[in-house]
Structures are given as C-alpha cells and as structure tokens.
N, C-alpha and C positions, 0 to 999 in steps of 0.2 A: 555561186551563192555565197557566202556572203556572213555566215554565220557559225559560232559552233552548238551544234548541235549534239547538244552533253547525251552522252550513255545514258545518266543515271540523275537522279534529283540536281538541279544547279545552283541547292545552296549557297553554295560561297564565292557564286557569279555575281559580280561589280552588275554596275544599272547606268552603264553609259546610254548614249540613242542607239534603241533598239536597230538592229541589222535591216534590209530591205524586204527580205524573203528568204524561202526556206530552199534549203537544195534539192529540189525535186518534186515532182507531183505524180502519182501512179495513175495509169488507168489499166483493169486488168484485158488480157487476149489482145494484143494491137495489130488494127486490120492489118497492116502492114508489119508482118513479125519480124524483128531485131534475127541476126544469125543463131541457128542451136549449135555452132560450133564453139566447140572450147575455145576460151583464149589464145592469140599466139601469149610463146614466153615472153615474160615482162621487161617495159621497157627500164635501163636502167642503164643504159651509155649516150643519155641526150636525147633531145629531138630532134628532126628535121631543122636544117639551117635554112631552108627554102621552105614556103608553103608551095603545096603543086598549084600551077594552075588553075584547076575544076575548082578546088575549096576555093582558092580565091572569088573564081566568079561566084561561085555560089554563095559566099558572104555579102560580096556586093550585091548581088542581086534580092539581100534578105533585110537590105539596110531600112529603118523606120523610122521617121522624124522625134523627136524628144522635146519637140515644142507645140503649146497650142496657144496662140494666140500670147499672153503674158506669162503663161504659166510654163516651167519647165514639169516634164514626165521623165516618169521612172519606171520601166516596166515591171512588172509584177506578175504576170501567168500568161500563160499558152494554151491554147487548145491543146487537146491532141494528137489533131492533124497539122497543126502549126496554122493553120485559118483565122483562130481566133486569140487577141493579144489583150490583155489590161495591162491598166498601168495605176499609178500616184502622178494625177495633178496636184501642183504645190503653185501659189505665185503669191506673191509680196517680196521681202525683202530676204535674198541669200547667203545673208550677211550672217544674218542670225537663226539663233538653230530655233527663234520662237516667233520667227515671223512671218510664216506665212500667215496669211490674209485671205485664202481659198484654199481649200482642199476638196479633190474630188478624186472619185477610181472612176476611170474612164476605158472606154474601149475604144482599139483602132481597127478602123472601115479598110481594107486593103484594095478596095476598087477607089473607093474616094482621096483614100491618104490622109484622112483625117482621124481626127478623136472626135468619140463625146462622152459626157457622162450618163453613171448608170447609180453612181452615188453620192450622196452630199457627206463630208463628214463635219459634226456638229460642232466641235474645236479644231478651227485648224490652226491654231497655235500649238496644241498638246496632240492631238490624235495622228497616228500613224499606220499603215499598212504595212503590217511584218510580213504578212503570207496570202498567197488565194491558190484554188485550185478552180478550173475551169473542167466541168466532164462531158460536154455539151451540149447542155441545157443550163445547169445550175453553176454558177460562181460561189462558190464557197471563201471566202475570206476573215483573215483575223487583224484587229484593231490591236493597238495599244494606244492610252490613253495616256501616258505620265510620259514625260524627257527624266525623267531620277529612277526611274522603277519598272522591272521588267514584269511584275504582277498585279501591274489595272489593265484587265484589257476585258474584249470581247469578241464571241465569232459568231458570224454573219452568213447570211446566203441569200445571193440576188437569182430571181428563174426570170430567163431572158423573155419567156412564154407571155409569162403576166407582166412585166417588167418592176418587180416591186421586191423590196427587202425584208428579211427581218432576223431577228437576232435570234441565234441556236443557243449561246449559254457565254457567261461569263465568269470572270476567276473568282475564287473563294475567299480572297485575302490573303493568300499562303504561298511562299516561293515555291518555284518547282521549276520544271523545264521550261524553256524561252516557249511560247504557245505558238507553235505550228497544228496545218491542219492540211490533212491529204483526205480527199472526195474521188469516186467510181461507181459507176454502175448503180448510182438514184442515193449511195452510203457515203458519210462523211464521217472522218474519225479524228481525234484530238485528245490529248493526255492532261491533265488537268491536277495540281496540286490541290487536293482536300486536307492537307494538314501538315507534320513536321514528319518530313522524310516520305509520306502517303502519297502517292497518285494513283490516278483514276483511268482507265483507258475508257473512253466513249466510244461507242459506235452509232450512228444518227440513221436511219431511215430518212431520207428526206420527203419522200410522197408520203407518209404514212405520219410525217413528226413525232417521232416518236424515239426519244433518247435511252439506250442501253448502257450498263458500266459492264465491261467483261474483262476488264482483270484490276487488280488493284495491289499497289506494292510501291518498293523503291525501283520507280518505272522510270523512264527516260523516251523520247517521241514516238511515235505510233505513226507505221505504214502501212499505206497497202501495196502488197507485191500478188498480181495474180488474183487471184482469188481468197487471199488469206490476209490478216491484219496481223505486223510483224512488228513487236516491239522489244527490246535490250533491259533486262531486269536483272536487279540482285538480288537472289532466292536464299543464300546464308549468310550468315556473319562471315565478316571479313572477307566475302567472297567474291570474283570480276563479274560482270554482267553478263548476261547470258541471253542469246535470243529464246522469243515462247511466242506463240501463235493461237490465231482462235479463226472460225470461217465468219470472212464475210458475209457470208447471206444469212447466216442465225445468231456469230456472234461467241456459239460455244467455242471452250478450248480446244484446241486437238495436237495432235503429237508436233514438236517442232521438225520439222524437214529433217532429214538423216545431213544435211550437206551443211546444215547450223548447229549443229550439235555442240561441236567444238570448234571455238573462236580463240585468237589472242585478244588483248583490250582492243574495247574498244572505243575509238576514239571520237570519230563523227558517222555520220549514218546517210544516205540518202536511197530512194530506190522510184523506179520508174516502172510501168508496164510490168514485166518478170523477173525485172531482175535488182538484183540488191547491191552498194555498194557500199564500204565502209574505210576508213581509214586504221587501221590496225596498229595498236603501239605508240611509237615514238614520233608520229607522224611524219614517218619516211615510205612506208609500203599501201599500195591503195591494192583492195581484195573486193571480188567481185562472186556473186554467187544466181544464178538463174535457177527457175523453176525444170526442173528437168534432168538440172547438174546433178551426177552424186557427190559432188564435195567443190568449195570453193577454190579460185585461182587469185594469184597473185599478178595483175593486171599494170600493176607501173611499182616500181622501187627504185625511189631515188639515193638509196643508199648511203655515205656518210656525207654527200655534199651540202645536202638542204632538204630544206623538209618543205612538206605539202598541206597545203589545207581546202575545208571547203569543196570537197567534194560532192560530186552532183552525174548523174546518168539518163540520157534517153537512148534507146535501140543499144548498139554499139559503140557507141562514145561517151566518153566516160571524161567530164572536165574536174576543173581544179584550179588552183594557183598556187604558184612556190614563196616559197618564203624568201626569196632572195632580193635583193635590191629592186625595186619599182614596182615587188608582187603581181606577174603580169599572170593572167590564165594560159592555159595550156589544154589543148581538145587530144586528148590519147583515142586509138582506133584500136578499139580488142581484138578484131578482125584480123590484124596484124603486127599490131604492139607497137605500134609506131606513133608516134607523137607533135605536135606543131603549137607553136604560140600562137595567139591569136589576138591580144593585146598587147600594146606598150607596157602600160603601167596597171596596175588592179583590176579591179572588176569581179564578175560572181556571174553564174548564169542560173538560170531555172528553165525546170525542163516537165512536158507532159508526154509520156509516151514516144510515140514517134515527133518531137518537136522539142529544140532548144535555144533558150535566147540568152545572146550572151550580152550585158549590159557591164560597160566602162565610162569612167570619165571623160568627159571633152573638156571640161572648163571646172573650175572651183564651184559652178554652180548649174553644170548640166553634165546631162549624159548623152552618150549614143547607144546604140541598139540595134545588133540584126538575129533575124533567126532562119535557123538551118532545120532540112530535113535530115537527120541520120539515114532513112533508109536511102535514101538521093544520090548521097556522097559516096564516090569512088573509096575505095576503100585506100588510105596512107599508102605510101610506099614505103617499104622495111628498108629500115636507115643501114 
C-alpha cells in the first residue's frame, strides 16, 4: 500500500496526489483462520534470492488484466475470500495528472475476465479513490476530491444487493489524518478531523444508518482487528501515541489488549482479520500483534541497511516495500520469517482477510495486478 499512515493528526502532511489505498482492510473471525502460532524469529539477514516454485505459480495464476477497453485500472480492494476485486477506471489522457476524461470504481468478473462499473465519479479530472473496503455485500469507499489538498473528500458505500450508492459523511474543513476507511460485519469506521489537532473516531451501522463518534482526540486511523475497533492516540502532552479500543458491536470503550499496552513509536499502522501490524520507530523493525497473543512480536528488521515502509497484512503475510533503489515490495511469511521480492520496481498491496493484491507499475501509465490467497501458500522456506 502505498501510503503513510500517520499515528497521529497529519498536520504538517504536504498535499501532493493523494496515495491509491490504504494498507489493509479487516474483516473479523476468517473462515479460513491465519496460524495461532507465534511468529518465527525475525527476518533480518535478507530474503530469499529465489521465489519457490508454488508462490510463483500461484502469482501467476492470480494475475488480472489492468485494462478495459480505453481506460487503464488500478485496483483498489479485495474481498475477503480474494473472489471479489475493485478497482479506479481512469481514461483520457496519462500525461496529465488532470486528465482523465472518465472515472469509474469498477469490479472484476473472475469467470468472465472482465470489469464493469458499479460507480460514476462526478469529476474525473479532481476526484480520486484513496480507499475501499469490500465485506461481502457492501463496498465501503473514500473519494477525494482536490489534486493540492488532502482534506475535500468523501466516503461512500455501494450494496451489491440493490446496486446503488450513497454517501456516509464528508470532511469538516480541517486537516487530519489522510481519510481511510476499514468496513466488517454490516460496521464501517473512519477518523475524521473536526478541528485543530481534534478527531473523531466513527463507527457506522450500515443496515441501520446510523453514525456513532466513540472516541475523540489527537487520534490518528481507525481499525478494525477482530472484533474491536483499534486506533493510535496521544492521551498527554508531550506524549508517543498509544493504542485504545472500543467493541464493535456497540461502540463503547474497553480496556486496550494486555499485548498493546506498551508500544515503541509508531510509525505506520495496517491490520487484517486478527491481526495488527505496525511499523515501529525508525522504519527499520515491522511488529506484529494477533488477537490471542499476550504480547507483540518483531516480524521483519531490516536493521541498519534500509529501511521499510508501507506496511500492510492478510493471514500470515505480512508485505511492505524497502526503501532501497527501485522500492520494490517484499511478501515476509511469519510462519517462518522468511521473506521474497515480489516486484521489480514499487508498488503497494491491499489486503482483506484471507486475500492480497499486490499492485505494481508496468508502464508510466498502467499497472499490473495479482492476488494471492495467504492461507493457499506453502509456507517460505527459512533462508
């Protein structure tokens, strides 16, 4: 994925074109549960110079076209069971960053191999898809609206049922965290800037429409891990952020996990299904923390070579990319601590539950795309 995802208010975040998507999408209980075992110990003498085999076939075999008709696509969410894909149609001109001439979120047919769309947006010169979450019924997604400004936007939700859209809420006017949104189990949740240094944690009912605020502070994005909505707040002066929690199904606070209690900084955030994952510090160590764990583990440290960003999790795999020459991603197996490239050059993935797609450049003005099932994959071989 593709983005940083500030701890805490992103004030003093520049307003270039907003990032693709967010790292990560939760849904909680996955039919198909991720390992309860601990981590192996962390990787932190390379990856894999070879990918095995099995991932190979199983990337190709997950690859998905990134064109329809004129327009290039961009994926944008996953189902949970990796079934179901959106993406950003864009088409006119790739030249410029204001000219497309269509924009649509579209979804791909995996018997047919096609797209179609499921939305129109009303500028496609300015409006963009930062984020969506798919739980399987509802597409939850967020707009932005400016190319200078990361604070016009708006979030949406299309139900495949009726096939029809409509808007959940929009920004206040006020800088805050880049707007992501993570949807489970019928709730959709989203952090929202009400003022200077002020946000708002929502929680949304979607059958019911009916929008909740349950925490408010110098908050930074809002997850759901499991059955609890987990977000990274500064509770004193001068103080690093800290995770706090509230439940899902009503909303109130409740005690943060024994295994979140005590964090280093932190630095980016993502979490899937049960488990939480964060970038910690100086963006060399990636920490991981599951429902069940009594205390987090250290899942990849790249130690003084380079550093990592962009962190993102479903099941057991845990992606990212390095900071090093061409920024290419890397898929780590907690499983066994073992690690493989998976790009040349960039890229970002987004992930639901048991499902991850990892989206790269092909051209200056398209991308490729495949998605993997984590519980599928052989587990790395220990380097």
């Amino acid at each position: 994925m593709l983005a940083l995802l500030c701890s805490v208010s992103c004030a003093a975040t520049p307003a270039p074109t907003p990032p693709p998507a967010k790292a990560g999408s939760a849904q909680p209980h996955a039919a198909v549960p991720p390992s309860n075992q601990r981590p192996a110990a962390p990787v932190n003498q390379g990856c894999l110079k070879t990918m095995p085999k099995s991932w190979r076939q199983a990337i190709d075999a997950g690859r998905v076209p990134a064109m329809s008709g004129d327009g290039r696509i961009r994926p944008t969410a996953v189902g949970p069971d990796g079934r179901a894909l959106f993406g950003e149609l864009a088409a006119g001109d790739p030249a410029r960053i204001d000219g497309a001439t269509k924009k649509e979120i579209v979804r791909y047919d995996f018997v047919s191999r096609t797209w179609s769309p499921i939305y129109a947006m009303p500028d496609a010169a300015t409006d963009q898809q930062v984020d969506g979450v798919f739980d399987g019924r509802r597409m939850v997604f967020a707009l932005q609206h400016s190319l200078t400004s990361y604070d016009d936007w708006s979030v949406h939700v299309w139900d495949q049922q009726t096939n029809e859209a409509r808007v959940l809420d929009q920004d206040a006017g006020f800088r805050g965290p880049l707007i992501y949104v993570d949807a489970a189990a019928g709730k959709a949740v989203w952090s929202k800037a009400v003022g200077k240094n002020i946000v708002e944690v929502h929680l949304y009912d979607l059958a019911a429409s009916r929008d909740q605020v349950i925490a408010r502070g110098q908050i930074g994005t809002a997850w759901i891990v499991g059955d609890l909505v987990i977000w990274p707040q500064i509770v004193g002066p001068g103080s690093q952020a800290v995770f706090q929690a509230a439940s899902l199904t009503s909303g109130n606070r409740v005690e943060t996990p024994a295994g979140l209690s005590k964090t280093g900084p932190l630095t980016q955030i993502a979490a899937s299904g049960s488990t939480l994952v964060w970038i910690e510090g100086n963006f060399r160590a990636i920490r991981a923390w599951r429902i069940g764990w009594p205390e987090p583990r250290t899942v990849f440290d790249s130690g003084r070579d380079r550093a990592v960003d962009d962190v993102n999790v479903a099941g057991d795999i845990v992606s990212w990319h390095s900071l090093e020459p061409g920024q290419p991603v890397y898929l780590g197996d907690m499983r066994t601590g073992s690690c493989t490239q998976v790009t040349e050059r960039n890229g970002y993935t987004v992930s639901n539950k048991d499902a991850m797609v990892v989206i790269y450049p092909e051209s200056k003005s398209s991308f490729g795309a495949f998605v993997v099932r984590p519980s599928r994959l052989p587990p790395l071989p220990e380097k």
